[in-house]
N, C-alpha and C positions, 0 to 999 in steps of 0.2 A: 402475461398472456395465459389465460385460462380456456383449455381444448379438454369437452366432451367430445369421445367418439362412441357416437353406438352404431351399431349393427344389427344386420336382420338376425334373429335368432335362428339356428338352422335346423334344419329337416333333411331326412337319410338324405345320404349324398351330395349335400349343399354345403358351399365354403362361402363364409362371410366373414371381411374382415375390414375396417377402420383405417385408414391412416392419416394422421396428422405432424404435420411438421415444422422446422421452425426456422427462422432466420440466422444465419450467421451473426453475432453482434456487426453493425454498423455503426461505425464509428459517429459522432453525432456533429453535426456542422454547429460552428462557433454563432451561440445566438445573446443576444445582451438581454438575455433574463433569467432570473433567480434559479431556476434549476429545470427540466426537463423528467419527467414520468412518463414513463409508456405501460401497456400492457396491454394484452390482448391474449384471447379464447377462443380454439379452435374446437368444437364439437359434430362427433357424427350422431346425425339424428337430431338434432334439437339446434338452436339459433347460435348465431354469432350476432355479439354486441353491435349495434350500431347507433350514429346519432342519427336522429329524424327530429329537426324541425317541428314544433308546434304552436300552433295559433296564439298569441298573444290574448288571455281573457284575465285582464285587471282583477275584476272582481272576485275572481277566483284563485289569485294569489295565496289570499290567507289559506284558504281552504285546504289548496293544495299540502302551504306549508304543515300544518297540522297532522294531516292523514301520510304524510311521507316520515316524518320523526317519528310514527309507530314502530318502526321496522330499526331503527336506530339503537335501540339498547340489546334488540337480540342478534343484528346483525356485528355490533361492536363485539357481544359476548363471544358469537361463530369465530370471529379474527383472533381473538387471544385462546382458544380454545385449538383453531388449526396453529397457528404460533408454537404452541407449546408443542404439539403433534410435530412439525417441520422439524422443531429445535432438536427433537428428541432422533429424528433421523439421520440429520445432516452431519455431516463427517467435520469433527474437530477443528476450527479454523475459516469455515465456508461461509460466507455472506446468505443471508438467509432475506429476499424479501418479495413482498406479493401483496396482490392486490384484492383484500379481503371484497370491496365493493363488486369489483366484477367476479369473484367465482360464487357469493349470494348470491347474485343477478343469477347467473349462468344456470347457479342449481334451482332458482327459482320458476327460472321456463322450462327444465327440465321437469318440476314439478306439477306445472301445468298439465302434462301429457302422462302422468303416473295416477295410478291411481291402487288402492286396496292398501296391502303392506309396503308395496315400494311407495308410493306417495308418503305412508305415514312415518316411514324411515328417511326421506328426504326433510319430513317435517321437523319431525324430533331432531332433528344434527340440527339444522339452521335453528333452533328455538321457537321453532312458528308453533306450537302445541296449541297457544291460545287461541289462534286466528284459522281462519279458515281460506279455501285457496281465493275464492273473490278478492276477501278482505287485503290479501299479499296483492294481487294484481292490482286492485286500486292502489296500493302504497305505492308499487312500482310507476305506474301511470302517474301517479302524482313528485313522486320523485325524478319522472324523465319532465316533466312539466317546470319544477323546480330551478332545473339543469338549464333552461330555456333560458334564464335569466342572468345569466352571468357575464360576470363583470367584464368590461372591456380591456383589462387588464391580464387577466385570468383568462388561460385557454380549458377549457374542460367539456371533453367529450365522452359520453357512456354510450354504449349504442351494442343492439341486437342484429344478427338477421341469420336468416335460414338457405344456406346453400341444400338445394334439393338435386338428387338423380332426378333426367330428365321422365323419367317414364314409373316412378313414384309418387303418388299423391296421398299424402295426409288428410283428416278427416280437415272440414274446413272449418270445421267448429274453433280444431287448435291451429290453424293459421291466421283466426280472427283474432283469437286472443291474444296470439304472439303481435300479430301487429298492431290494435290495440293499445293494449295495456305495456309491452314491452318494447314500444317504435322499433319493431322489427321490420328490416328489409329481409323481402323471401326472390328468392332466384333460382333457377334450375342452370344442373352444368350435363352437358351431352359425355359422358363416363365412356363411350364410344373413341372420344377423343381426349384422353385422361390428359396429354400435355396441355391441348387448348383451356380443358377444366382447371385443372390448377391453376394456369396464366390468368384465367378470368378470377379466380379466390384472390389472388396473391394481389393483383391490383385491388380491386375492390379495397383488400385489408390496407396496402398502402395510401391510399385516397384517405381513409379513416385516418391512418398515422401518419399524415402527413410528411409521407416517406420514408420514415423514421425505421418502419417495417417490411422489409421486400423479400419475396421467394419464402414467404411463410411453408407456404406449402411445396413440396420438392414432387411428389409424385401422388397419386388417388390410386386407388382399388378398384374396378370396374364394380365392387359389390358393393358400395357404400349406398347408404340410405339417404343419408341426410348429415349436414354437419352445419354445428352451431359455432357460431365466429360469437366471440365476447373481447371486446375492446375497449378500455378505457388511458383516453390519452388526457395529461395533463400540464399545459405547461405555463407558472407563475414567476414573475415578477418581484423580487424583495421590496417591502416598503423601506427596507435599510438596506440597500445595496453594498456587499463589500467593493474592495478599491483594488482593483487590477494588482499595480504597482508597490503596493504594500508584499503581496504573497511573497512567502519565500519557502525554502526546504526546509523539511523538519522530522523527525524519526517520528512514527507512527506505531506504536507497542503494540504487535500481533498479541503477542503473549510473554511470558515472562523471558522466555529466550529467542524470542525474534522480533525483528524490526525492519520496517520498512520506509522507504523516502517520500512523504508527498508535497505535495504545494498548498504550504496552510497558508487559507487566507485568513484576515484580520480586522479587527472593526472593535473601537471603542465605543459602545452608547448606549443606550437604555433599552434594555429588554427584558420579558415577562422570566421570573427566574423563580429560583423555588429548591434551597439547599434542604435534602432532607438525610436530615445526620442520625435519626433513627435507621436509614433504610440505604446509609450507605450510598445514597444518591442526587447527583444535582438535576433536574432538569429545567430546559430552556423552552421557549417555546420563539420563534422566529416567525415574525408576519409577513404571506401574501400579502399584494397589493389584490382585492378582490373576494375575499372573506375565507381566506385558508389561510391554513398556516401548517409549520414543520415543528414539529415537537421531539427533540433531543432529550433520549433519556441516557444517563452518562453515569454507570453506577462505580465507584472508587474499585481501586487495584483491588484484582483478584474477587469483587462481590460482584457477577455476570450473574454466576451460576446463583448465590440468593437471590438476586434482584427476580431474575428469568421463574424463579419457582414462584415466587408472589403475585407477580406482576399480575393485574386483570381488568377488563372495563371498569370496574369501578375504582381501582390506585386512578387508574388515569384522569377519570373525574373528578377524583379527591385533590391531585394534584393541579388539574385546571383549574380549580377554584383556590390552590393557597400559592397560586402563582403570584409574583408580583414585582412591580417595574423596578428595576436596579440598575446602575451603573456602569456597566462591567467592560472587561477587555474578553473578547469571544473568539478564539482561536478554532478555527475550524476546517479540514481539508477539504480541498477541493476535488471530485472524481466522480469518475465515471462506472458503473459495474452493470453487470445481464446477469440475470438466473433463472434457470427453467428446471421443473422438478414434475416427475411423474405422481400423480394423486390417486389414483386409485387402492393403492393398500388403503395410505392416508385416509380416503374416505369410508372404506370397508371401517379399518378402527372405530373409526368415530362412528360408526353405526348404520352408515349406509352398504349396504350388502347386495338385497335382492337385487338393485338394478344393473349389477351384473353380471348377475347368474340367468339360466336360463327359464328361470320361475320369475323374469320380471316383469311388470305389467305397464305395459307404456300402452295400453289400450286407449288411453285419451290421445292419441298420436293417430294410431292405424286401427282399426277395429276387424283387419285381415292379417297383415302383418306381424309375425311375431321379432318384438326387437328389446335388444340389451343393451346398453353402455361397453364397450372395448377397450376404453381409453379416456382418459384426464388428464393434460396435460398445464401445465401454467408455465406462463415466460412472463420476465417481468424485467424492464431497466429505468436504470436511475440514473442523473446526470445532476450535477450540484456544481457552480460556479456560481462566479460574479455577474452582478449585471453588465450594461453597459457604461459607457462611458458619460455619459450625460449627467448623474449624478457624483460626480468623480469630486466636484469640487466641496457639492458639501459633505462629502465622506473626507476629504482630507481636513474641513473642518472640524470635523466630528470624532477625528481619530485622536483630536488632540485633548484625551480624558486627564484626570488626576490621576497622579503615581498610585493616589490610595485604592482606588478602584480593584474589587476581585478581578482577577484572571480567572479562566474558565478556558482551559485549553482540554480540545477533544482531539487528542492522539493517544486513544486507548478505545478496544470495543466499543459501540455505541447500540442502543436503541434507537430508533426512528418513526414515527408515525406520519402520515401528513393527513391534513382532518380539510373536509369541506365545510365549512361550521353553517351556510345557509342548506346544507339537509342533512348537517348533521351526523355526518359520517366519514371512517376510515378508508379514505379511498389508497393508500398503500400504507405498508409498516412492513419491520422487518428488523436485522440486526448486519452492521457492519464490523464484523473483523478484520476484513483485511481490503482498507479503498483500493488501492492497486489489484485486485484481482481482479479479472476479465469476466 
């Protein structure tokens, strides 16, 4: 979950202030598919993710696909670029993961409504230098267009919208565009009755996550402007499902002196693999049913720390292409984890500053109002299990590999990515130290 909060910028004697909040982890109800992603974006002043529905136009297909892969090499660059930024923060030991797709979304509507030096400082971080703001809005339009089409297999929701204070009105110029170009839902909440407002945020957000996310929000600020909800949920299908019955216990190497219990599931059979003994690392890549996939990177004892220093969109590239089908025995834990991390330093680093300070210019928003950012927040969980049972039979078929076959057991830190491959992008990644951690 990725939460802008901005706020009206204040004037003698005025207290403005943001608040965004987040869910308890909920536990996830037993579902027979390949693994479960959530994520979602709480922002004041600018949109919350949502899906919206769009008109089926064949002919437009290609089109689409084209103009949405623009945004694909600089949006991949953003993810390994905040990656490194997380890694560098997070406290020894901590599961680090996020969902790079929706907080480019998230800053992208944010950008819509910026303009001068804040616009060109949201520009610069995201990579958009070459493009201009149209140019981003049509990719985005064309990537929720993309979205449209997905597999029946594949659950995959991205989506916008704009919780507004009832008695706040944005210019309408940028509530066309949000809705438009980023199938933004916009709604008003009466801040008069902050419990009723929240109840009305929190459902909405859980309708989006299909439960998955309740009581997002705890309490509102009668001062709030505007808040942008960014959400993306996703949940796939293994085209190799592991085998319930196979799992067992297995020590999980935190680190050189601690270990943990988890339930490694198992599965012998052919998967896209790709040993690289220069670089100290094997990685896997595991098929969606639906045109995703999970891509394990699993760098040997003790090489996190080189791996983490190289690592960049373009290793991963390099790697997708000398990937290749093998054999193998794939030993891999079964879990569940949440993580939520506050972004605003994070973004300041990385270059975005003015929006918020009180020198920032969201004058594409309100042309009265003066408003800043308050807050950034991101939550994000991951759920990795077996399918169901359905396939059970020819996985016990399947389990029955050759002695000779590599092994490929992940109970030591991992990399993780999971890739939409029909537009082209990292919709979450991250690093697992520790499965059992909540």
């Amino acid at each position: 979950m990725n939460v802008l909060k901005v706020s009206k910028r204040l004037s003698r004697g005025e207290y403005s202030s943001f608040a965004g909040h987040y869910p308890e982890k909920k536990k996830l109800p037993a579902v027979r598919m390949g693994g479960v992603v959530t994520g979602y974006t709480l922002a004041a002043l600018l949109l919350s993710l949502t899906w919206a529905d769009h008109p089926h136009h064949p002919h437009h297909h290609h089109e689409a696909e084209l103009s949405c892969h623009t945004l694909s090499p600089f949006n991949s660059n953003f993810a390994f670029a905040l990656y490194k930024r997380l890694n560098t923060e997070a406290a020894a030991g901590t599961n680090i993961f996020f969902s790079p797709l929706g907080i480019s979304t998230a800053l992208s509507v944010l950008s819509a409504g910026a303009s001068g030096e804040t616009h060109r400082q949201l520009f610069s971080t995201l990579g958009y230098e070459t493009l201009n703001q149209t140019q981003v809005n049509k990719a985005y339009e064309n990537l929720f267009h993309m979205l449209g089409h997905s597999h029946e297999n594949k659950q995959l929701n991205v989506g916008n919208a704009v919780a507004l204070r009832s008695d706040f009105s944005p210019l309408e110029k940028f509530l066309k565009v949000v809705r438009h170009y980023y199938s933004a839902e916009i709604f008003s909440v009466d801040l008069t009755k902050p419990g009723d407002a929240a109840a009305e945020i929190n459902t909405f957000i859980a309708n989006k996550t299909h439960d998955m996310i309740k009581d997002a929000v705890k309490d509102l600020s009668p001062a709030m402007v505007m808040m942008l909800i960014n959400y993306v949920y996703f949940k796939g299908q293994w085209t190799k499902p592991f085998n319930i019955n196979p799992a067992y216990k297995a020590d999980f190497h935190v680190n050189p002196t601690t270990k943990v219990q988890v339930d490694m599931m198992r599965r012998t059979d052919h998967y896209h693999v790709y040993f690289d003994a220069a670089n100290h690392t094997t990685v896997i890549k595991l098929l969606y049913k639906g045109n995703a996939s999970m891509m394990i990177i699993l760098p040997d004892e003790g090489k996190m720390e080189e791996v983490e220093g190289f690592i960049s969109a373009e290793h991963m590239r390099n790697w997708h292409k000398l990937l290749s089908e093998q054999y193998v025995k794939l030993h891999l834990p079964k879990f569940s984890i949440s993580t939520e991390a506050s972004l605003e330093q994070t973004l300041k680093e990385m270059g975005i500053t003015d929006a918020f300070e009180d020198r920032a210019d969201f004058s594409g928003v309100s042309d009265t109002a003066k408003l800043k950012v308050s807050k950034v927040t991101h939550k994000a969980a991951l759920n990795v299990n077996e399918m169901g049972t359905e396939a059970s039979a020819t996985t016990i078929i399947q389990l029955l590999g050759s002695s000779l076959s590599p092994t490929i057991r992940v109970d030591k830190p991992f990399l993780v990515c999971i890739w939409d491959h029909s537009i082209k992008s990292i919709l979450f990644m991250g690093k697992i130290n520790d499965p059992t951690a909540k």
